[in-house]
C-alpha angles and dihedrals in degrees: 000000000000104000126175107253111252126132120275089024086118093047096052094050099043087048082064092053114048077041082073099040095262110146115195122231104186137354125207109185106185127213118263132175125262103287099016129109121261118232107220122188118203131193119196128200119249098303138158114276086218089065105037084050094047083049093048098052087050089049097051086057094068115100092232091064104103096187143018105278116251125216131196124191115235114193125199 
């Protein structure tokens, strides 16, 4: 996700998604310069896809989210 940097922007996001039942796994916040969205990668452990999509679709409705979130499958 790409998210403008201000405090508690993690912990909204990661409140949707342990709401639908999304545990993360890991989290990577890049630096940006002063005014510039963050990109933020997310992995989440094994989950519904239901459930990561209904929190997605939560997520890209905040005001801090600078661009439609991206996701990408990983099989194992």
């Amino acid at each position: 996700l790409t998210t403008l940097d201000h405090p508690g922007v993690l912990g909204k996001v990661c409140t949707i998604l342990g709401g639908h039942g999304v545990s993360i796994a890991s989290c990577i916040q890049k630096d940006s310069e002063a005014g510039q969205p963050v990109p933020v990668v997310m992995m989440t452990h094994e989950t519904l896809e239901s459930g990561l999509m209904a929190a997605l679709s939560e997520i890209d409705q905040l005001d801090f989210i600078a661009a439609p979130t991206q996701l990408i499958r990983v099989f194992g």
